[in-house]
Structure formats: structure tokens, C-alpha cells
C-alpha positions, 0 to 999 in steps of 0.5 A: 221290639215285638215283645214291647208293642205287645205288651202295649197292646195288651194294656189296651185289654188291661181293665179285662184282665186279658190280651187283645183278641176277636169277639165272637160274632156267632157259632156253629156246630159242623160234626166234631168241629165248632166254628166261631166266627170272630170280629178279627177272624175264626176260630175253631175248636175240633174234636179228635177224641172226648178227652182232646180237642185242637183250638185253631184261630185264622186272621182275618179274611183267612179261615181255619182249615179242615184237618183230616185227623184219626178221630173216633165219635165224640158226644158232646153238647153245646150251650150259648150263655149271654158272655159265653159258650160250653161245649162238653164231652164226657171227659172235659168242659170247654168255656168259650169266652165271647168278648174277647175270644178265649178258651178255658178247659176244665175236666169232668170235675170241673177242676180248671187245667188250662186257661188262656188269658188272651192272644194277640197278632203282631205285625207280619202275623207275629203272635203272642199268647198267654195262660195262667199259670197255677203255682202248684203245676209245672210244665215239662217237656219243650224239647232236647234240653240240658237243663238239670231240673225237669220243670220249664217253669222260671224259664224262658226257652226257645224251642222247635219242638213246642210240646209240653206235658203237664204235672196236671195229666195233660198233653199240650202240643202247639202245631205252626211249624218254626222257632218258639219262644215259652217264657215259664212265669220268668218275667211274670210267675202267674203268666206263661207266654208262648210267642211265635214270629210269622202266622196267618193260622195260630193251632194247639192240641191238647190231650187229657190222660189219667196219668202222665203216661195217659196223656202221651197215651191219648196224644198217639192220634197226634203223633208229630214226626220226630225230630232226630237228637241234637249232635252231642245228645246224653241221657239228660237231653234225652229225658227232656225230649221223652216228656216232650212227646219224642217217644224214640229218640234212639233204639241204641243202648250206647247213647243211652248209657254209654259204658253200657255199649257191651249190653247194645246187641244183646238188648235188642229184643227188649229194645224191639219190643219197646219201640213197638210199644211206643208205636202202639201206645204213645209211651217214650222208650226212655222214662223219667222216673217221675213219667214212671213213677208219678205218685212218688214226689221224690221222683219228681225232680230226678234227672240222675237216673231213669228208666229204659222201658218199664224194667231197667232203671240206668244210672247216670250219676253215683248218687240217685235216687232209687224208687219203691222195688228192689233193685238188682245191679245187673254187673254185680248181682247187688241189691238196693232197696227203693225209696231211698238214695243210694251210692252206687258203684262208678256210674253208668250203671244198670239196675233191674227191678224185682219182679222183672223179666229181662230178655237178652240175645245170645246170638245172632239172628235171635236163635239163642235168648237168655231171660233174666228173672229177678224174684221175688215178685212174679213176672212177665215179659211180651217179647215182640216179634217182628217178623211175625207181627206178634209176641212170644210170652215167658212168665215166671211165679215164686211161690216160696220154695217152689217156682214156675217158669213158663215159654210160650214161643212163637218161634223155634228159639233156644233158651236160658233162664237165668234166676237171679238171688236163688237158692240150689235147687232139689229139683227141676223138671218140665212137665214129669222130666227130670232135668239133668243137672249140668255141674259148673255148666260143663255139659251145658245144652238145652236140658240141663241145669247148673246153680252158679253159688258164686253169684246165686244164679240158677241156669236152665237151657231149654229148646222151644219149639214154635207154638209150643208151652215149655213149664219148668217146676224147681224146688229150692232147697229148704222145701222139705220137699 
């Protein structure tokens, strides 16, 4: 019935094209915040950043409060036209329409983003609110989900996590805690409806990135507590909760990718190091391909595979779709070439990409750390130490025949480099010392070296020292060296 009266009462509002709301009486400007007062209320747009802004609207005889958000110094002009008010930043242009009060947010390059066509309050302080809904951007996110596609749009979705990420680059997170109803362009493709049952203040936030990641990245100051997986979570649901914001949903392997639960412990410094990035930097540990790759369009709709941190791409499904880089099935050592579909082995599976270094923990405590490289792309890893507040650094280089690979360890820590796709080495040294070779890895300690020709993996253990640089140099055979 809700739904009914306010589609009636937007028809009062037809002739403008919008739903019913407040007419602008008059503004001000206090600091970051813009108050307007309104016929039926206030509204407020509040600066949190150049490139955010939160819009609030209070019923009439309420106000909207004053948040206490993070907030760095925002230069922005203000300019009252005739039917309505810009406010601008260096990053986005907010028209405020005056009769009735609406919102249009534009970039820096004037390219519309988000428009609201209107809002209305329903009995009991229900409320409806409607934007357009351009037919070449998607909504994704809206909480844990099991829809196949990623895309909300054709939807309609209830949700108590209403948090959207935009294939425009931006984030959009509404803040009334309860149950949502977003109808996606179902009932009309050119609207996208966002309904709630009970409120005196109505509030949103959105975020503008350079890219996908850069819009989770800019919404960090407005970081939600985050909700705990549904009973029955899987990957697919996880995927969904990722492009809504949730940036750790679980630092566990085994529902991740169940199957994989052998790999649970020994990822724990690649997991540790994740979730602190998504502490720091606002980005979810688990990726879908298009939040990693978003300039591929084949990535766009995958759900059948997705990234766990930048380096480990897990399969849920046979056949996915692979994107650019070289993929190495950690199990068999197997490579795949990306942007294209492939047909892997039975799923889940587990697939670096070239260029990567992967720590994994050999025993217990972290005394003891194996780094998986896969050439031939130079690469790096900054393992998180949590006891320390800060990283330990291992990098490693081909150059052709020759390679380096270096430790910079915070730690006292026993280490193995494993080097995927090798070939046997002439000779490896750290710093002018001669590294013993250690034949099928029968005297193996820190040291030696063994080439494992069944699988093309070179080994090399080493004991760092806290504080200490340990370079390796090897020379592969072919090198005339």
C-alpha cells in the first residue's frame, strides 16, 4: 500500500518530472556544512572530503544533526542562482535544485554521476527516494547476495546493508539503520528507487574515486561496522559483500575456498598483511575480478573466480575466465595465459600471477617462512608484522639469465625462496659466498640450495637476521657465465 500512496503522491509532482519534496527557503553556509532550510524541513550537505559529501534531510520541526565525522579542510565555493545553488569542490559539482529540493552531483568535468529525481515522506516518517538511472552504469554491491550476476540493475533487493558501488567510480552508502527496499530500473529502467519504513532524518554519503578501488578507498573515513557473513556464507556471497564495502568478511581460507583449507595456517602472513590493508586503505580482501581489473570488460561480469589480495586469483568454478598475466596453478605448477577462458583442473583451485611473491608460514609462530616467486616479472611483497607495527620486505628481479632476490626482515626468521619455472642454476651466492648446493634437498638448512627438476622449482634457505639485507645473486644455466 506504501508503495501505491506514493506513487499517487508523486503524480502530484508529475508536470516536474520529480517526486514531492521541500522547497528551499533559504541557505547558509557553517565550516564544511551547508544548511538549507526547507518548506517541509532541512536539509544539509556536509563536506567530509573535496571528493565526499554526505546529503541529510529532517522532517519538519526535526533538524539535522551534527555528525562528528574524520574530515580534512575542504575549499569549496558556493553560488545562488535564481532555481538553484552550486556548491564546488575541486573534485565534484553539487547542483542544488531550489522548487523542489534535489540533488545533482557532477565531477570536475561535468559528467552527471548521480541525480536524484525527488523524495517523499510517508505516513509514520516512510520514505522513498528516486534517481536516474543512466542505462550504461550498473549498481553493484547491496549486501551478501547469491545472485550470479554482479550487476543489481533489473533488481529488486532488500537489503540491511545498503551500500552501492557504482561502475561509475563512486561509493554510495545510505546511513538509517534497518531494512531497504532498492528497486534497480525493475518496475521502471530509467528510475532506481531506494525505500525505507520508519525515519524522521533521511542521510547518504557518497564517495568519488578514480577508480573502483579509489571509491572504496575514499569511503575509508566512512567505514560502517561490518556486518558478520550469513550462515551458509560462499565465495559468490562474499563477492557481493566486497563491492559493498565489507572489506573483511572473513581472514580464514577455508570459506573462502573450501578445499583449499590445507593452505588456511600457511597463509597467514599473506592474510595478516591483507586485512591490514583494508584497515589502511579501505580495500576488501576479497576482490572481484572487475574491483581488480576494471579495464577489462571481460572481467566485468565474473563471479566464477576472484582475487584473494592482489596475487591469488581462487577458482570456484572449471571454467573461468582468466585475466591478462600469467597464471600458475599453485598444486601443479601449471601455467595459463590470461585474457582468455580456461578449463581448469576440478575446482576450487588456486592460481598466482606472475610476477608475485607469495609468503607462506612453514611453522608455527612465523619462525620459519617459505616466499613463492613466480617469474618472470619482477616482484614484491610487504609482509605485515603485527607485532612490530610495521613490514618486512622481500623482492625479487630477473634479469635474463641472471636473478636477485633480496630480504629485508624485521625479524629474526628462517627463510626458503622458492622459484617457480626455473631453470638449474650455475651459481648461487649471497653477497661473494658461495651457496652450498644441497642435492635432492637432503642436507637441507639455511645455506644451501637444491633444484627440484621434477617441478622446475629452485629452493634456497636462508636465516635473516632482524635488521639485516640478505641478497641472493643465481645464475641459470644458459648464461655462458
Amino acid at each position: 500500500m506504501f508503495w501505491c500512496s506514493l506513487r499517487a503522491a508523486a503524480l502530484l509532482a508529475l508536470c516536474a518530472g520529480v517526486l514531492s519534496a521541500g522547497n528551499v527557503l533559504k541557505y547558509a553556509r557553517k565550516g564544511p556544512r551547508v544548511v538549507f532550510q526547507l518548506d517541509d524541513g532541512e536539509a544539509v550537505i556536509d563536506w567530509i572530503s573535496g571528493a565526499s559529501v554526505e546529503i541529510s534531510r529532517a522532517r519538519r520541526g526535526g533538524a539535522v544533526a551534527e555528525e562528528t565525522l574524520p574530515r580534512v579542510a575542504v575549499k569549496y565555493f558556493d553560488i545562488d542562482r535564481t532555481s538553484s545553488v552550486l556548491l564546488r569542490s575541486d573534485d565534484l559539482v553539487l547542483t542544488i535544485h531550489k522548487q523542489p529540493f534535489r540533488v545533482e552531483v557532477r565531477d570536475s568535468e561535468q559528467r552527471t554521476l548521480l541525480s536524484e529525481l525527488g523524495m517523499v515522506w510517508g505516513a509514520g516518517g516512510k520514505v522513498r527516494m528516486e534517481f536516474a538511472a543512466p542505462r550504461d552504469e550498473q549498481w553493484m554491491g547491496l549486501g551478501y547476495r547469491r545472485d550470479q550476476r554482479l550487476a543489481a540493475n533489473g533488481m529488486m533487493i532488500e537489503t540491511r546493508h545498503p551500500a552501492v558501488l557504482s561502475t561509475w567510480k563512486y561509493f554510495l552508502r545510505f546511513l538509517n539503520p534497518g531494512l531497504y527496499r532498492f528497486d534497480v530500473g525493475k518496475a521502471d529502467d530509467t528510475r532506481r528507487s531506494v525505500s525505507f519504513d520508519a525515519a524522521e532524518r533521511f542521510s547518504y554519503r557518497f564517495h568519488l574515486g578514480g577508480n573502483l578501488k579509489g571509491a572504496l578507498e575514499e569511503a575509508m573515513m566512512d567505514r560502517a561496522v561490518q556486518p558478520p557473513p550469513p550462515d551458509g556464507q560462499d565465495g559468490l556471497m562474499l563477492l557481493h559483500g566486497s563491492l559493498s564495502g565489507i572489506l573483511v568478511p572473513a581472514v580464514s581460507a577455508a570459506p573462502l575456498a573450501p578445499g583449499l583449507r590445507g593452505m588456511r595456517d600457511k597463509l597467514d602472513p599473506y592474510m595478516v598483511t591483507y586485512v591490514q590493508e583494508a584497515k589502511d586503505r579501505g580495500f576488501p580482501v576479497v576482490r572481484p575480478l572487475v574491483l581488480q581489473f576494471p579495464r577489462d570488460p571481460k572481467a566485468a561480469g565474473e563471479t566464477g573466480a576472484y582475487m584473494l589480495g592482489d596475487e591469488i586469483l581462487v577458482a570456484r568454478e572449471r571454467n573461468v575466465y582468466l585475466p591478462m598475466g600469467s597464471w600458475t596453478d599453485f598444486d601443479s605448477n601449471r601455467v595459463y595465459e590470461g585474457r582468455a577462458a580456461a578449463l581448469l583442473d576440478a575446482p576450487p583451485r588456486f592460481l598466482v600471477k606472475s610476477g608475485s611473491v607469495l609468503p607462506l608460514e612453514e611453522a608455527p609462530g612465523g619462525r620459519r617462512m617459505s616466499l613463492h616467486y613466480f617469474p618472470n616479472n619482477g616482484g614484491e611483497f610487504f609482509i605485515w608484522e603485527p607485532d612490530l607495527a610495521n613490514i618486512s620486505q622481500v623482492h625479487a628481479a630477473p634479469a635474463g639469465d641472471f636473478m636477485r632476490v633480496e630480504i629485508e626482515s624485521l625479524v629474526d626468521r628462517e627463510y626458503e625462496w622458492v622459484i617457480h619455472h626455473a631453470r638449474r642454476p650455475t651459481a648461487v651466492r649471497m653477497d661473494d659466498v658461495a651457496l652450498i648446493e644441497s642435492p635432492g634437498g637432503i642436507e637441507w638448512r639455511s645455506g644451501t640450495w637444491y633444484f627440484d627438476r621434477s617441478k622446475g622449482n629452485l629452493h634456497v634457505r636462508l636465516f635473516c637476521v632482524a635488521g639485516q639485507d640478505v641478497i641472493v645473486n643465481i645464475t641459470m644455466e644458459g648464461s655462458g657465465a
